[in-house]
VMD Tcl script that draws the C-alpha trace (Angstrom):
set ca {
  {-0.26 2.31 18.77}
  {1.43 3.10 15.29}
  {1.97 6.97 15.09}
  {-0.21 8.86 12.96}
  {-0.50 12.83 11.41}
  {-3.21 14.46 13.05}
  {-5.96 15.73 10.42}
  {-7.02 18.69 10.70}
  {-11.05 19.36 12.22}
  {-13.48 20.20 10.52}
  {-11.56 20.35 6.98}
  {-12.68 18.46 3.61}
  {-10.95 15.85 2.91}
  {-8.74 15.21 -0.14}
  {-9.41 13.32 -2.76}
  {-7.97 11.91 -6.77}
  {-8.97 9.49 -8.98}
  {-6.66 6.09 -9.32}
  {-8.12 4.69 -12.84}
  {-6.28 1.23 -12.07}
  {-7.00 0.24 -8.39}
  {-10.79 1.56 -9.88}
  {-10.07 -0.86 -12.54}
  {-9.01 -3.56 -10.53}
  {-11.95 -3.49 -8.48}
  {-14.20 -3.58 -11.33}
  {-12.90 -6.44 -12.59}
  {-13.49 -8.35 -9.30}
  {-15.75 -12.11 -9.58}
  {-18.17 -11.23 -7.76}
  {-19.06 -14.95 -7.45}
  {-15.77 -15.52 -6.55}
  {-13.95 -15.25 -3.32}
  {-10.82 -12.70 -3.26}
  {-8.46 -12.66 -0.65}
  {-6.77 -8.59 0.09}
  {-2.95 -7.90 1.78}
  {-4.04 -3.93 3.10}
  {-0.91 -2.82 4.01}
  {-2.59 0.49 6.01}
  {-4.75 0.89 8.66}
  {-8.28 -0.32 8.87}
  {-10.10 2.42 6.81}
  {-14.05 1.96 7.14}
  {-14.61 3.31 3.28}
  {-12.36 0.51 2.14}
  {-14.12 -2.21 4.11}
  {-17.44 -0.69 2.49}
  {-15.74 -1.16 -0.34}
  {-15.03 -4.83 -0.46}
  {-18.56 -5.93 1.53}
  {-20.38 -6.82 -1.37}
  {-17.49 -9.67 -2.19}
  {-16.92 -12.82 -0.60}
  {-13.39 -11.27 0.48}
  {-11.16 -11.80 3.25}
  {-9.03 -8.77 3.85}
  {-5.59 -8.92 5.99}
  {-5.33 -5.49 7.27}
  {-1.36 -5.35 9.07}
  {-1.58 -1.38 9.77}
  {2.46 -1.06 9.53}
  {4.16 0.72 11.99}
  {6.89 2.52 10.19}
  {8.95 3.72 13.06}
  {8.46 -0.12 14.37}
  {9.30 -1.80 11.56}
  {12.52 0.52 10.59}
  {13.16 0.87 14.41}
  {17.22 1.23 15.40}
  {18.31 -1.49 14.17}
  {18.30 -1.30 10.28}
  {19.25 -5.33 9.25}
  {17.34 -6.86 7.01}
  {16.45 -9.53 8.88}
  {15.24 -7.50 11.75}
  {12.84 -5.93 9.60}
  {11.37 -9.35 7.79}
  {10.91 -10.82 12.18}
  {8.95 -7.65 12.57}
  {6.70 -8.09 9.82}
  {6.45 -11.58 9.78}
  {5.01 -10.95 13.61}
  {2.19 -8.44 12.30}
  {0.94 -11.27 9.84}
  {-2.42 -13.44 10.27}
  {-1.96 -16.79 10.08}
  {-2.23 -17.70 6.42}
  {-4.63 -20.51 7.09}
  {-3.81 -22.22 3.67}
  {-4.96 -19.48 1.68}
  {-2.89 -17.28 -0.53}
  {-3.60 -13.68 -1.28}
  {-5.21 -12.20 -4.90}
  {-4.13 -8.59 -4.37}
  {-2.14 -6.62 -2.42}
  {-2.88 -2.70 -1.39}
  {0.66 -1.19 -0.79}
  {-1.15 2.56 -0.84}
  {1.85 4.63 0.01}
  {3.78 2.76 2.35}
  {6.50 1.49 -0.15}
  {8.03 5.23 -0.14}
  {8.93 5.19 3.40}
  {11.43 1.98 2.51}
  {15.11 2.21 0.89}
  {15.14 -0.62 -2.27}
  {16.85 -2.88 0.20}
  {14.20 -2.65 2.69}
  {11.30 -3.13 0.22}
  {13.33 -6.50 -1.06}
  {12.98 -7.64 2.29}
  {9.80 -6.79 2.81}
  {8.60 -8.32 -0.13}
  {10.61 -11.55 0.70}
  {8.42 -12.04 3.23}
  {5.32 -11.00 1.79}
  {5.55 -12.49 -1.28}
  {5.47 -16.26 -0.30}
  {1.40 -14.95 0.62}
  {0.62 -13.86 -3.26}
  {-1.17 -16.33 -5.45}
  {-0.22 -17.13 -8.57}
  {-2.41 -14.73 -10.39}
  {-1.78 -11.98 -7.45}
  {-1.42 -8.10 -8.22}
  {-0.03 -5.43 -6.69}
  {-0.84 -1.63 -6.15}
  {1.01 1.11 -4.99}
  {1.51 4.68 -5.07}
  {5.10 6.05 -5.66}
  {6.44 9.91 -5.38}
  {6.61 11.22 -8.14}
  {6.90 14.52 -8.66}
  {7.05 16.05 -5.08}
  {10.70 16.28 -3.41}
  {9.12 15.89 0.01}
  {6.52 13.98 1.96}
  {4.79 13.81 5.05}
  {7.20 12.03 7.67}
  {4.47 9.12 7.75}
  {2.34 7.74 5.70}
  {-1.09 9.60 5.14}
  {-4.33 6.91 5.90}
  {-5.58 6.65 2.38}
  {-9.40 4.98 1.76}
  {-11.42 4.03 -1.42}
  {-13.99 6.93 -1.93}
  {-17.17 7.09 -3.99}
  {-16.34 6.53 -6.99}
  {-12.96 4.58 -6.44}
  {-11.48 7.46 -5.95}
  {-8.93 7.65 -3.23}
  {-9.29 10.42 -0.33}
  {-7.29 10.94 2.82}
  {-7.85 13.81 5.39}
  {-5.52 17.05 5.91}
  {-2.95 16.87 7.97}
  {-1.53 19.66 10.56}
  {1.38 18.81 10.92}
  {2.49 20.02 7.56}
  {5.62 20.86 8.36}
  {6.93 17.54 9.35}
  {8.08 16.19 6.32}
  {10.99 14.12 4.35}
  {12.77 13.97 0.89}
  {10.72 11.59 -0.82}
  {13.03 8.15 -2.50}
  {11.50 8.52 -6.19}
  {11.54 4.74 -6.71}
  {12.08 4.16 -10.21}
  {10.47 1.56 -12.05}
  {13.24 -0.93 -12.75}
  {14.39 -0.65 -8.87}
  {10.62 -1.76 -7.61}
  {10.84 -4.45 -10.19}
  {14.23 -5.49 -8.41}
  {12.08 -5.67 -5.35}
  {9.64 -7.78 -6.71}
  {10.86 -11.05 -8.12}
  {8.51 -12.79 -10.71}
  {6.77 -9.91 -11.25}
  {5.95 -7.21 -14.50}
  {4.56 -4.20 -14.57}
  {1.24 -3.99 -16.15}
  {0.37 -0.17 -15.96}
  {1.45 2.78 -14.68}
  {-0.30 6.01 -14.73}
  {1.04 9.83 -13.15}
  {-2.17 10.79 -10.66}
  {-3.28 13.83 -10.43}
  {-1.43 14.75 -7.10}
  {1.87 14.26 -8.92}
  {1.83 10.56 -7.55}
  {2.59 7.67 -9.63}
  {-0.15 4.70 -9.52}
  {1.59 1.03 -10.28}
  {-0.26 -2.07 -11.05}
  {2.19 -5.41 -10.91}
  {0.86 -8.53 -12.05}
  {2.54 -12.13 -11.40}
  {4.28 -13.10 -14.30}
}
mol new
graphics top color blue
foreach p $ca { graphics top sphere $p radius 0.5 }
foreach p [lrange $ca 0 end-1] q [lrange $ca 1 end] { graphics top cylinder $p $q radius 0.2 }
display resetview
């Protein structure tokens, strides 16, 4: 089982607004069928989310200690994923949901990540992510983020607080670096001091 921050009982959880994945969903066919890379964990107020679409949604719950394990090649890390993917079945995916997860990679990581995951992005695809920003540090792992009411995104507190890392502060250019074919087409600073990123397919 991937390792995960305990939240803490009984305590509200967190929430802030992200104007373009809120966006993105708005702007959804609903008489058209969209296909969803979730890089996280299977959140039940994101399925909610996406039920009243015709939408298939490839949830690969990534494993960061798994996927970075001891042995830090490149190619190690594309087997790994490659492994946690669903069979494709033809289909290639409209968006994909990187919440968080890209600030637990180094640049060279993320490039071969996105090898990988690229060849599953349509030609109209987008992608959305949230990037460190202003914090130094971060919780060790990734926090399990979910759409809320609203499209706002909320995620529990955690106890273990104290367990935490410098965080990368990806810059622009070096995500674009990571993501060939791609252009950004907006980014906006959240108010937790995250930075919200919307790529589109060029």
């Amino acid at each position: 089982m991937p390792a995960t921050h305990a939240p803490v009982t009984g305590a509200p959880a967190h929430s802030v607004r992200a104007p373009l994945l809120t966006r993105v969903i708005a702007d959804i066919n609903p008489e058209q069928r969209i296909f969803l890379i979730d890089l996280g964990g299977l959140q039940s107020q994101t399925l909610s989310r996406f039920e009243a679409f015709r939408c298939r949604i490839d949830v690969l719950d990534l494993d960061i200690e798994e996927l970075k394990s001891d042995d830090h090649a490149p190619g190690s890390l594309q087997l790994r994923l490659t492994r946690r993917l669903p069979e494709s079945l033809g289909e290639s995916a409209d968006l994909m949901l990187c919440w968080n997860y890209l600030n637990y990679f180094s640049p060279v990581e993320i490039d071969a990540m996105m090898q990988v995951l690229l060849q599953r992005m349509s030609k109209r695809s987008q992608i959305h992510a949230l990037i460190e920003s202003s914090a130094t540090q971060m919780p060790r792992l990734p926090l399990p983020l979910s759409i809320a009411a609203g499209g706002s995104l909320s995620w529990a507190p955690q106890s273990s607080s104290n367990d935490r890392i410098p965080t990368p502060r990806h810059s622009s250019d070096g995500l674009l670096r990571c993501l060939p074919g791609f252009s950004i087409d907006q980014t906006m600073l959240l108010a937790n001091g995250q930075r919200e990123f919307l790529f589109f397919r060029r």
